[in-house]
Wavefront OBJ file of the C-alpha trace (Angstrom):
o trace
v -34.049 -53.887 -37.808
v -30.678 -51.746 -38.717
v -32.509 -49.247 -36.301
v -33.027 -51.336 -33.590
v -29.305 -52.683 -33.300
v -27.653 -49.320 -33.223
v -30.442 -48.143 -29.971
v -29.872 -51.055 -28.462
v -26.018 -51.137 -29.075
v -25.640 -47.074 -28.472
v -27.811 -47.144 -25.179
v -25.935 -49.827 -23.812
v -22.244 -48.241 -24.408
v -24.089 -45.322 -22.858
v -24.854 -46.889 -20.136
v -21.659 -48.323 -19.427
v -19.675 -44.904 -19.919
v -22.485 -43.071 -18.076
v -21.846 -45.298 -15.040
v -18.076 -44.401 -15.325
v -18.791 -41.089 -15.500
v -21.281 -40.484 -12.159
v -19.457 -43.168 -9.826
v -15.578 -41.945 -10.215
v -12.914 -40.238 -8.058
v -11.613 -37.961 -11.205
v -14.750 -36.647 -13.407
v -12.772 -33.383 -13.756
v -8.442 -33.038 -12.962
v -5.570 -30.420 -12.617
v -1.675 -30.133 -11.553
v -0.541 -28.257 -8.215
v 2.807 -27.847 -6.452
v 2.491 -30.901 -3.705
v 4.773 -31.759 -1.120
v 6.599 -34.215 -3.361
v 6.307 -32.168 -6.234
v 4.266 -31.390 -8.967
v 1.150 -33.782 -8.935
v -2.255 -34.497 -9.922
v -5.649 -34.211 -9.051
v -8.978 -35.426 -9.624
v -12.259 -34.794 -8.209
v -15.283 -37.138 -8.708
v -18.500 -37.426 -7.427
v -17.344 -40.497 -5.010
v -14.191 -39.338 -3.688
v -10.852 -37.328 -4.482
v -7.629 -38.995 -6.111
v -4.330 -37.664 -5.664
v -1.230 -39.035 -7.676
v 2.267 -37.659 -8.262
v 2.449 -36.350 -12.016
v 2.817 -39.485 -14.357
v 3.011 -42.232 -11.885
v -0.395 -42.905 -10.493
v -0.107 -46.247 -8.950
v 2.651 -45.918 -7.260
v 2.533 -42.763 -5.465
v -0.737 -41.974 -5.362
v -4.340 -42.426 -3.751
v -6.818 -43.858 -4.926
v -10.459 -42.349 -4.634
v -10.338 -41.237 -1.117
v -13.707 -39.494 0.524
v -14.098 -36.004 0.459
v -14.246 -35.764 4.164
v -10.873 -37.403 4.601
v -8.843 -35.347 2.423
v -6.426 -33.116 3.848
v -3.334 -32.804 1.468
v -4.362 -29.266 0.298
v -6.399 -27.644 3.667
v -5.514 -24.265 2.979
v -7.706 -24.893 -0.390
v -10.341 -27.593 1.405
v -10.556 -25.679 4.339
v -14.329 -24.824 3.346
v -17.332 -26.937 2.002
v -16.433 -26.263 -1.653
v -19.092 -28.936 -3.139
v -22.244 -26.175 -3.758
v -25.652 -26.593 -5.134
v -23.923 -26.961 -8.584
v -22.468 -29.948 -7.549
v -24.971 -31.336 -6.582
v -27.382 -30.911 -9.063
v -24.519 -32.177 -11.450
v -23.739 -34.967 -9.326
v -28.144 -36.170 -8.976
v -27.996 -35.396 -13.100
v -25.838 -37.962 -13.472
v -27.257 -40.295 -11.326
v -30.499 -39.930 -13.095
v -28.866 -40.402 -16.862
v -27.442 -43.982 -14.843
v -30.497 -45.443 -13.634
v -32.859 -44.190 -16.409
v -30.332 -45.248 -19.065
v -30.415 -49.017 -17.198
v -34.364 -48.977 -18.554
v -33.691 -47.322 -21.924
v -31.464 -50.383 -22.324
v -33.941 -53.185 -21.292
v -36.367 -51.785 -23.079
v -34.284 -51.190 -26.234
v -33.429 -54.904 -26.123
v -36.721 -56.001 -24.648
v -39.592 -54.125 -26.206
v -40.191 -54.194 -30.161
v -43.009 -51.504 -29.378
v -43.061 -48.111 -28.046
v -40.171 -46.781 -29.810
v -41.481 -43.450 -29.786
v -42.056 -43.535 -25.616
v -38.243 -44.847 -25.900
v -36.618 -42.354 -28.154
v -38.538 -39.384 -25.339
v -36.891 -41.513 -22.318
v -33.401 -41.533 -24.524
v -33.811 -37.763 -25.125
v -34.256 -37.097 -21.324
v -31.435 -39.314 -20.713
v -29.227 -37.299 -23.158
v -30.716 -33.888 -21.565
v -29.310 -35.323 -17.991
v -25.977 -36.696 -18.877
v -25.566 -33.270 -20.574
v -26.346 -31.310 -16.970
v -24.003 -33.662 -14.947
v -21.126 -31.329 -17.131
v -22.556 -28.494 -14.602
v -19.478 -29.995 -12.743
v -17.602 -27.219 -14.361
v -19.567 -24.239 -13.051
v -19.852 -25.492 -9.761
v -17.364 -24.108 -6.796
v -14.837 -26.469 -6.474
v -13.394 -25.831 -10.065
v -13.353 -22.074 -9.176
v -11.957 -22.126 -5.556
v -8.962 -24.615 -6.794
v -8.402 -21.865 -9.819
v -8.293 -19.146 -7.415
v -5.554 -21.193 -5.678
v -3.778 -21.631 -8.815
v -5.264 -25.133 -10.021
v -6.293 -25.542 -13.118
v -9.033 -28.342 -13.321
v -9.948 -29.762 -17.034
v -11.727 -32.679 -18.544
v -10.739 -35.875 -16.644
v -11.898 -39.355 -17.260
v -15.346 -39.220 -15.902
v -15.959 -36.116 -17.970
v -14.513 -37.629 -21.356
v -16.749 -40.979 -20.176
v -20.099 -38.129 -19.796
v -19.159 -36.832 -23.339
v -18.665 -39.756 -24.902
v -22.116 -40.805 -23.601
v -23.922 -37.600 -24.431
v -23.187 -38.278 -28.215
v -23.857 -42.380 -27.714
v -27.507 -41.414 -25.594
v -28.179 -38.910 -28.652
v -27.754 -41.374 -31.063
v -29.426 -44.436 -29.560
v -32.286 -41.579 -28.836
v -32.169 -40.422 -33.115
v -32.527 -44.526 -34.045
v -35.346 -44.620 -32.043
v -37.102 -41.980 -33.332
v -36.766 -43.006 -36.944
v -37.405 -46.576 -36.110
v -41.098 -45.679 -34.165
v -41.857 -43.301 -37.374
v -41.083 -46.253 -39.767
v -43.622 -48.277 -37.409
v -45.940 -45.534 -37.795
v -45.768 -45.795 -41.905
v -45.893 -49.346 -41.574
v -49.152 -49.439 -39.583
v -50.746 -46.764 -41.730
v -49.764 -48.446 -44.930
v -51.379 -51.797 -43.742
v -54.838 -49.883 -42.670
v -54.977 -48.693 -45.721
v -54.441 -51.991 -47.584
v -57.425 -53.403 -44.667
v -59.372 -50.605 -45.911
v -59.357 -50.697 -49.502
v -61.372 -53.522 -49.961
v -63.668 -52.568 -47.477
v -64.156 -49.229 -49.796
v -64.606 -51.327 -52.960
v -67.077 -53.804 -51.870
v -68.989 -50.611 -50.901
v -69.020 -49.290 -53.823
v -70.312 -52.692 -55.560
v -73.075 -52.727 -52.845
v -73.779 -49.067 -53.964
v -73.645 -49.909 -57.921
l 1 2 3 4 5 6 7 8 9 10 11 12 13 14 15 16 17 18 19 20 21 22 23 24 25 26 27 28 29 30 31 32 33 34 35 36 37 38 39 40 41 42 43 44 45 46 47 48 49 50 51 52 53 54 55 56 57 58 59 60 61 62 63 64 65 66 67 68 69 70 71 72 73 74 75 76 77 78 79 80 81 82 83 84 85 86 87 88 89 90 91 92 93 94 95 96 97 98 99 100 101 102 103 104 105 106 107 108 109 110 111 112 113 114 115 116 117 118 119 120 121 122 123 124 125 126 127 128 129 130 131 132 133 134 135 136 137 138 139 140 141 142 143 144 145 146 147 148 149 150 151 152 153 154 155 156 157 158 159 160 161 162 163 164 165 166 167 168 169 170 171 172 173 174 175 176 177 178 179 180 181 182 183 184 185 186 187 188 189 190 191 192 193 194 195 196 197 198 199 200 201 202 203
């Protein structure tokens, strides 16, 4: 039962910070010299946010598109969102709506655990590639322009959800080999009479 609370209760703080983590304007951040100073960046898999250094909300933008973004051109004069991106970006899509059935079922379904703690695993496995984020182009075009991009909050939120998916995913496991010893204790308790009234027959 301990088990089954901490999948249920993992998966479904996974799933929260997973969806944080694929739908958000600053997965990964840096500084650069802007026209009103120094200021911040993110990039996300929705959109770009821009916001002078320490006062977001009131001199910045909030998740604007990719397409309409034009306070750096001479950086976002190119397509810098590559194949890496991409696959990052579907990887973390998949850890969201494959995570939304590891949760039902972890609530839902007192059976299976083993077919659940394999989904969790894959789950883990994809949250882990959406991190691909930093090999992909747009971190190293902005660092050959001098900006620095690090963990933002849609990368700390894919973390944080890596370790949550891996440990709903571990529960599982140990609960469906419990149900295992469980169900091969009880045949053997069917069985065992079974065996001795053979052996009276027999005698």
């Amino acid at each position: 039962m301990c088990n089954e609370a901490v999948t249920a209760i993992c998966s479904l703080f996974a799933w929260f910070l997973s969806g944080a983590a694929a739908f958000s304007c600053f997965f990964i951040e840096g500084e650069y010299d802007g026209p009103f100073g120094t200021s911040s960046i993110g990039f996300g898999f929705l959109g770009i946010s821009t916001w002078r250094y320490g006062s977001f909300y009131s001199h910045g933008s909030w998740c604007m598109s990719w397409e309409s973004y034009t306070l750096v051109p001479e950086i976002l004069g190119v397509e810098v969102r590559d194949s890496t991106w991409t696959a990052a970006y579907a990887f973390a899509v998949i850890a969201f709506c494959l995570g939304f059935f590891a949760v039902v079922f972890s609530f839902c379904s007192q059976k299976g655990r083993g077919g659940l703690a394999a989904l969790l695993f894959f789950v883990t496995l994809c949250q882990g590639l959406s991190l691909l984020v930093f090999s992909s182009d747009v971190v190293k075009v902005f660092e050959a322009n001098g900006v620095k991009l690090g963990i933002s909050f849609g990368a700390g939120c894919s973390i944080a959800a890596i370790i949550l998916w891996f440990f709903a995913a571990v529960s599982a496991a140990a609960t469906g080999k419990n149900d295992d010893g469980d169900r091969d204790a009880s045949r053997e308790e069917l069985e065992e009479p079974l065996v001795a009234n053979d052996e009276a027959e027999a005698a």
